[in-house]
C-alpha positions as CSV (number, residue, x, y, z in Angstrom):
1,X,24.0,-14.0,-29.9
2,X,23.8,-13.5,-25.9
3,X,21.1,-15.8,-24.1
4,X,18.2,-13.5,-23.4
5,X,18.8,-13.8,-19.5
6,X,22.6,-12.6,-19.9
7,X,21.3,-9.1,-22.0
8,X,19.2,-8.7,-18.5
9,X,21.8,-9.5,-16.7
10,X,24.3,-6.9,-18.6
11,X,21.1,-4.4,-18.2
12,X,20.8,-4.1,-14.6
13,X,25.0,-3.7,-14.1
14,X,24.8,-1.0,-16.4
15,X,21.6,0.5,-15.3
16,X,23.5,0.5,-11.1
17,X,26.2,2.3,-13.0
18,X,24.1,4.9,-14.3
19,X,22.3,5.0,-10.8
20,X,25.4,5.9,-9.0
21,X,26.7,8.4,-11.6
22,X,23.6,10.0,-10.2
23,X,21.5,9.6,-13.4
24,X,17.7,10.9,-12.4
25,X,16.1,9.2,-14.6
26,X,18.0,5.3,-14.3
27,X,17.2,6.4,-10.8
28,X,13.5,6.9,-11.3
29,X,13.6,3.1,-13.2
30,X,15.4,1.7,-10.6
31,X,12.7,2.6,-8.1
32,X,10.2,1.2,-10.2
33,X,12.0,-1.5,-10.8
34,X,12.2,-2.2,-7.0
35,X,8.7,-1.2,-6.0
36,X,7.3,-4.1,-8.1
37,X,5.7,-7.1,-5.8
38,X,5.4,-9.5,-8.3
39,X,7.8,-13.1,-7.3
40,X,9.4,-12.5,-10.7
41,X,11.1,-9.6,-10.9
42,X,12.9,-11.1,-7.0
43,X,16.0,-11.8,-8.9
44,X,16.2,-9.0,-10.7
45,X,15.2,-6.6,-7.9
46,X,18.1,-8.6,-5.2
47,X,20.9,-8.4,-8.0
48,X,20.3,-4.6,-8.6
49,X,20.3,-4.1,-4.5
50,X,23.2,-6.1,-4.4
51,X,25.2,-3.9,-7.1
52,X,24.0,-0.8,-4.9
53,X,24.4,-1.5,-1.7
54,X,28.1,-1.3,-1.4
55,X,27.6,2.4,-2.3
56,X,24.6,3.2,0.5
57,X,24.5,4.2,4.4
58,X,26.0,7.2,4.5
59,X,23.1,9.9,4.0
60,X,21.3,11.2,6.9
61,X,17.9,9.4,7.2
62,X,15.3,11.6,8.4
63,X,11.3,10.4,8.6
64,X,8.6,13.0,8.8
65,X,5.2,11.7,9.8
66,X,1.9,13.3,11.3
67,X,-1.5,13.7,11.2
68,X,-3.4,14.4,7.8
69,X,-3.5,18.3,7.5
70,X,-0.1,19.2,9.7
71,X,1.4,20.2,7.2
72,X,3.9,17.8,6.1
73,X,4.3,18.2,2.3
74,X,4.8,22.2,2.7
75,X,7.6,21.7,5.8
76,X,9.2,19.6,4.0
77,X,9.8,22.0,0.6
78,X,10.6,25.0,3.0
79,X,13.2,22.6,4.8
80,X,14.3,21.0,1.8
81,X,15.0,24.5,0.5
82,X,17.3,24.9,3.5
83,X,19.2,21.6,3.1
84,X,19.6,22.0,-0.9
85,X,20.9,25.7,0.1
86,X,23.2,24.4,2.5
87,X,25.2,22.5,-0.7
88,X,23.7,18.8,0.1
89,X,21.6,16.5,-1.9
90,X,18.4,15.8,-1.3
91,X,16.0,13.0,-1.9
92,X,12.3,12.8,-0.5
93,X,10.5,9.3,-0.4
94,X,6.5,10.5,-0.1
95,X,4.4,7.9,1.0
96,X,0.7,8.0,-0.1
97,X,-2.1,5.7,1.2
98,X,-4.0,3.3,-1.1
99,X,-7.5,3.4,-1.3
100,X,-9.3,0.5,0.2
101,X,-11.5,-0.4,-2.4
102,X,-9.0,-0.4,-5.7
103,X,-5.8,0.4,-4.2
104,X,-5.1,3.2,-6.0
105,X,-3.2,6.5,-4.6
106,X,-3.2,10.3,-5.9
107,X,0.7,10.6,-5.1
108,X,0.3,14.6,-5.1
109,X,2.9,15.1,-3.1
110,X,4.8,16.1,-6.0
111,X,3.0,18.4,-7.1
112,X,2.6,20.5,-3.5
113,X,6.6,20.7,-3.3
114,X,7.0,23.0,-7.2
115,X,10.1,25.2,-5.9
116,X,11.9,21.9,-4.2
117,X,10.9,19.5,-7.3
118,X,12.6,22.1,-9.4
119,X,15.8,22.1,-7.6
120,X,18.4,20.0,-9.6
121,X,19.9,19.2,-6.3
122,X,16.6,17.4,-5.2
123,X,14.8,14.4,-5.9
124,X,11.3,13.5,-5.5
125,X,9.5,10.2,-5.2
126,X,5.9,9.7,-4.5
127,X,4.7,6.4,-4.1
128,X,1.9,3.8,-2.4
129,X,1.8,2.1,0.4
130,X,-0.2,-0.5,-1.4
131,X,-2.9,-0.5,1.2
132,X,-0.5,-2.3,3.8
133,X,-1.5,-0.4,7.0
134,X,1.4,0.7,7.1
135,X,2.9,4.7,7.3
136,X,5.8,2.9,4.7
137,X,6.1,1.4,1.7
138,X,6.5,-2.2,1.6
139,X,10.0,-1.1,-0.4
140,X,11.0,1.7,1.5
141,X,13.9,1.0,2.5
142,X,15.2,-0.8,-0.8
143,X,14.2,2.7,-1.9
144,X,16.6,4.3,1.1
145,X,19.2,2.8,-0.2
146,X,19.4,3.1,-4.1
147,X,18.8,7.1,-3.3
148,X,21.8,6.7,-1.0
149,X,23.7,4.9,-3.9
150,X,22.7,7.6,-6.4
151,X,24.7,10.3,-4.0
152,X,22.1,11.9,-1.8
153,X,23.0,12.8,1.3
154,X,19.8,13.5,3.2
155,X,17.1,11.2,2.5
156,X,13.5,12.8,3.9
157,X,10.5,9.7,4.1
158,X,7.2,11.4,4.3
159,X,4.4,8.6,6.0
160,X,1.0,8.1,5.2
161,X,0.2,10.1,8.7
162,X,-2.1,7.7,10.1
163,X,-1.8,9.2,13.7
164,X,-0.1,7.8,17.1
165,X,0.2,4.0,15.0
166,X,3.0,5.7,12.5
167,X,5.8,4.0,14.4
168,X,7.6,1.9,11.8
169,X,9.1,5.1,10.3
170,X,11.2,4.5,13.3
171,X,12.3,0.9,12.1
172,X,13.7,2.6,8.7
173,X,14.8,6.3,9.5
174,X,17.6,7.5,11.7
175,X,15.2,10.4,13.3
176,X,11.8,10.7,13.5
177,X,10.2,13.9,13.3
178,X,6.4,14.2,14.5
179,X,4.8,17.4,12.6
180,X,1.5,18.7,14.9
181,X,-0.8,21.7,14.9
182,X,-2.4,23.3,17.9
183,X,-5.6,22.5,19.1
184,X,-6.1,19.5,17.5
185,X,-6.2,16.9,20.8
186,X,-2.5,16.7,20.0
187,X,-1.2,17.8,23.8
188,X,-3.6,15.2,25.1
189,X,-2.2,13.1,22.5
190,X,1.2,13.4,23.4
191,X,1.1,12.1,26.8
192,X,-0.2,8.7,25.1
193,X,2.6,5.4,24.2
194,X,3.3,5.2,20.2
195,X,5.1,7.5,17.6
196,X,5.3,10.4,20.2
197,X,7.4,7.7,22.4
198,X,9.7,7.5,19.0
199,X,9.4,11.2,18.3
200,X,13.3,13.2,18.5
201,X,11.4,16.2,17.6
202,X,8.0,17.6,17.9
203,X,7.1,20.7,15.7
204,X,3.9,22.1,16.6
205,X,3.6,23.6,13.0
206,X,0.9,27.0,12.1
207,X,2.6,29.6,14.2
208,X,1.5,32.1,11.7
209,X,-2.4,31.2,12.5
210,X,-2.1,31.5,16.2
211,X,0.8,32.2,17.7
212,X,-0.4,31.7,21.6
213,X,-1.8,28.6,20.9
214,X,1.1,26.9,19.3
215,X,3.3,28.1,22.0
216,X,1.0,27.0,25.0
217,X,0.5,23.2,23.0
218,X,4.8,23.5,22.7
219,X,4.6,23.6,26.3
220,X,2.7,21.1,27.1
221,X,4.0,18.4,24.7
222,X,7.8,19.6,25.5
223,X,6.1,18.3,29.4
224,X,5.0,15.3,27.9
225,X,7.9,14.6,26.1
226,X,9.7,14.2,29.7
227,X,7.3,11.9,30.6
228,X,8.9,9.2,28.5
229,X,12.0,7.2,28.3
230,X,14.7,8.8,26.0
231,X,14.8,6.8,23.0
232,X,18.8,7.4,22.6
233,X,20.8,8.3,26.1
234,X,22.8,10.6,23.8
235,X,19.6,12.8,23.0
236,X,16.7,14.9,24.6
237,X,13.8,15.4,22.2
238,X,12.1,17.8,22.3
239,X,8.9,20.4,20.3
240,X,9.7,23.5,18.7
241,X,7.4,26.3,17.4
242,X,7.2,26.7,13.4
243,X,5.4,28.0,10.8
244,X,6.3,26.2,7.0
245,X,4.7,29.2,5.4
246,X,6.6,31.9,6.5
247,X,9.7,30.2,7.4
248,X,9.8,30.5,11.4
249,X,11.7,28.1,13.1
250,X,12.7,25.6,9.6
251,X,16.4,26.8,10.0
252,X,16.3,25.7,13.6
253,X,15.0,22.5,12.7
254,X,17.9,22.2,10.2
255,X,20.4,23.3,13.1
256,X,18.4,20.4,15.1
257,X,18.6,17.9,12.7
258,X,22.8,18.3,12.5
259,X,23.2,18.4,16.4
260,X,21.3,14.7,15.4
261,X,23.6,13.8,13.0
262,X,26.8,15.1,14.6
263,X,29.9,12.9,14.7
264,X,29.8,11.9,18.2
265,X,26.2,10.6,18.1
266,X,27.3,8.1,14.9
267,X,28.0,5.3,17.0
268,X,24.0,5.3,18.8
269,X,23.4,5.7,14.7
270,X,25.0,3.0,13.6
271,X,23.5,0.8,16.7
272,X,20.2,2.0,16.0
273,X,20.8,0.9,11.9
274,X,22.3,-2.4,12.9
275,X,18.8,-3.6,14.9
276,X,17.0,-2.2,11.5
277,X,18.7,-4.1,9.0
278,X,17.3,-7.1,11.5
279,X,13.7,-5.9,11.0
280,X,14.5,-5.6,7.5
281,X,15.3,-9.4,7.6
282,X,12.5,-10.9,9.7
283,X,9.8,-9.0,7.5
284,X,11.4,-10.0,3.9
285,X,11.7,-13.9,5.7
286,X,8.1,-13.7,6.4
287,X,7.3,-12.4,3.1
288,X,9.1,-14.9,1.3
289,X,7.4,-17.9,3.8
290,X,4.2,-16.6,2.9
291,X,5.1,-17.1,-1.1
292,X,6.4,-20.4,-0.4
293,X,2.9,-21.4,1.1
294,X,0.9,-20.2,-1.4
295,X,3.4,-21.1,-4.6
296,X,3.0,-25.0,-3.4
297,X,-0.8,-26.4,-4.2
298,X,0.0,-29.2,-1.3
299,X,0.6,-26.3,1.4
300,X,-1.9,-23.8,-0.4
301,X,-4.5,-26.1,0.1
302,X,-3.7,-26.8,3.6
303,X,-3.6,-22.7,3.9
304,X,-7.2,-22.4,2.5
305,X,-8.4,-25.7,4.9
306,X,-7.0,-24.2,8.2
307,X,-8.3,-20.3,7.5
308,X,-11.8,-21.7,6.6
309,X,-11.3,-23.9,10.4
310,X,-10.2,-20.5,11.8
311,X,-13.0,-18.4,10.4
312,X,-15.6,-21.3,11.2
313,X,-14.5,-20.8,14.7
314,X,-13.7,-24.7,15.4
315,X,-9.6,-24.2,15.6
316,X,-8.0,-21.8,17.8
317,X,-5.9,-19.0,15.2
318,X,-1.9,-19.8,17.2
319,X,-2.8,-23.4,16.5
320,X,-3.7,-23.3,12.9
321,X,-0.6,-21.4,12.6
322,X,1.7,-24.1,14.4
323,X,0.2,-26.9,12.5
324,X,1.0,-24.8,9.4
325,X,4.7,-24.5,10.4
326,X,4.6,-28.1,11.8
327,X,3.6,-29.3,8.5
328,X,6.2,-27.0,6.2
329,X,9.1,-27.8,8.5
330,X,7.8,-32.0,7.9
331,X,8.4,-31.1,4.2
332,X,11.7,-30.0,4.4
């Protein structure tokens, strides 16, 4: 009889073998697998990663992110719709926000996308950003790249939409696209630093409500947009007029999204993915540092005695923090 850890072992190679025969459901298990936070499953999670990534990287990474009511969820089926049409595969990573008080989250993006989630060419994930603060999941990107191993092309990330503060989309998606509505403060809005600054397109959605408005707050953002930086030197973003009900403008936006993801542009691409993989790094080190101090009763207890100095007021918060460090790096 096989040890118990060797049948786990066997399960996960042939569960990555089933995820890149493009298997929904090992797919769906995979995910889950990967979304766990518990210190356990580490191992099992980094050997399953490791089995996939040699297949990842090449799909176009596209993040969609907004205020609440903008109208993200119904873009991205009439979009979606385009892409699938256009003979690729498509996987959409919909990132809900926890509740505060028990952390749940009503992940009903699902159910808002019924002619996309029905496509056999698409693939739907809803899942929690496990009241992080974050627009992300703390596994988005493990999540990126398993889809990408499972053979779709176009990955679409869906944020929480918590406003200008959404810019982390931009450490784990090739281009962001902000989604607005007129008259919402959004033209004022975009003249402020923070995800308009990461924005490569602005789609100023409701055209079928108002037509004037949401060409006069296309106007002024496309203005505002000019007031930045570019983000790439290869690229001029830039806000276009749409409507995700009836359609006007989403096969621009598709036309848009190739002109991103042409061949001459891969190089700025695969630049922009290299600094990524290195955000990816620092925040899984810190992660991991964190778990080492509180998996260690010696350095958990120091932990608890510097955060009760800190929030006594009697040591400064950097140096509680260096004495932390001072005293891990002692250990070693």
């Amino acid at each position: 009889m096989k040890p118990v850890i060797e049948h786990a072992v066997e399960h996960i190679e042939q569960l990555a073998l089933r995820v890149r025969n493009g298997e929904r459901r090992a797919l769906a298990k995979a995910l889950s697998i990967l979304e766990s936070t518990r210190p356990n499953d580490w191992d099992t999670q980094m050997h399953l990663l490791e089995l996939l990534y040699p297949y990842s990287g090449k799909a176009w990474r596209v993040g969609i992110t907004g205020p609440p009511g903008v109208g993200k969820s119904t873009l991205i089926e009439a979009l979606g719709n385009v892409i699938v049409a256009a003979g690729h595969r498509l996987a959409v990573l919909a990132i809900d926000p926890a509740g505060a008080r028990r952390g749940g989250s009503i992940l009903g993006d699902k159910l808002r996308m019924t002619t996309l989630a029905s496509n056999s060419s698409a693939f739907i994930r809803p899942s929690s950003n496990r009241g992080s603060n974050s627009a992300i999941s703390t596994r988005l990107r493990e999540s990126i790249l398993t889809c990408e191993a499972a053979g779709y092309d176009v990955i679409i990330v869906e944020t929480v939409g918590a406003g200008q503060s959404d810019v982390s989309i931009a450490d784990a998606t090739d281009m962001v696209i902000v989604v607005t509505i007129p008259n919402a403060g959004d033209e004022i809005q975009g003249i402020k630093r923070g995800v308009m600054e990461c924005a490569d397109l602005v789609l100023v959605n409701k055209s079928d409500l108002n037509v004037a408005d949401t060409k006069r707050a296309s106007a002024l953002l496309n203005r505002a947009l000019q007031l930045f930086p570019p983000r790439f030197p290869d690229w001029e973003s830039q806000a276009v007029v749409i409507s995700a009900i009836t359609g006007e403008g989403i096969h621009q936006v598709w036309e848009l999204c190739q002109a991103f993801f042409s061949v001459p542009r891969s190089s700025t691409i695969a630049q922009q993915r290299r600094l990524q993989r290195r955000v990816w790094f620092d925040a899984t080190l810190m992660q991991r540092l964190i778990y080492h101090f509180q998996s260690h009763s010696e350095l958990r207890h120091l932990l608890d005695t510097l955060r009760t100095a800190v929030e006594d007021g009697t040591l400064l918060p950097p140096r509680a923090a260096t004495n932390a460090l001072d005293t891990f790096t002692q250990r070693q």
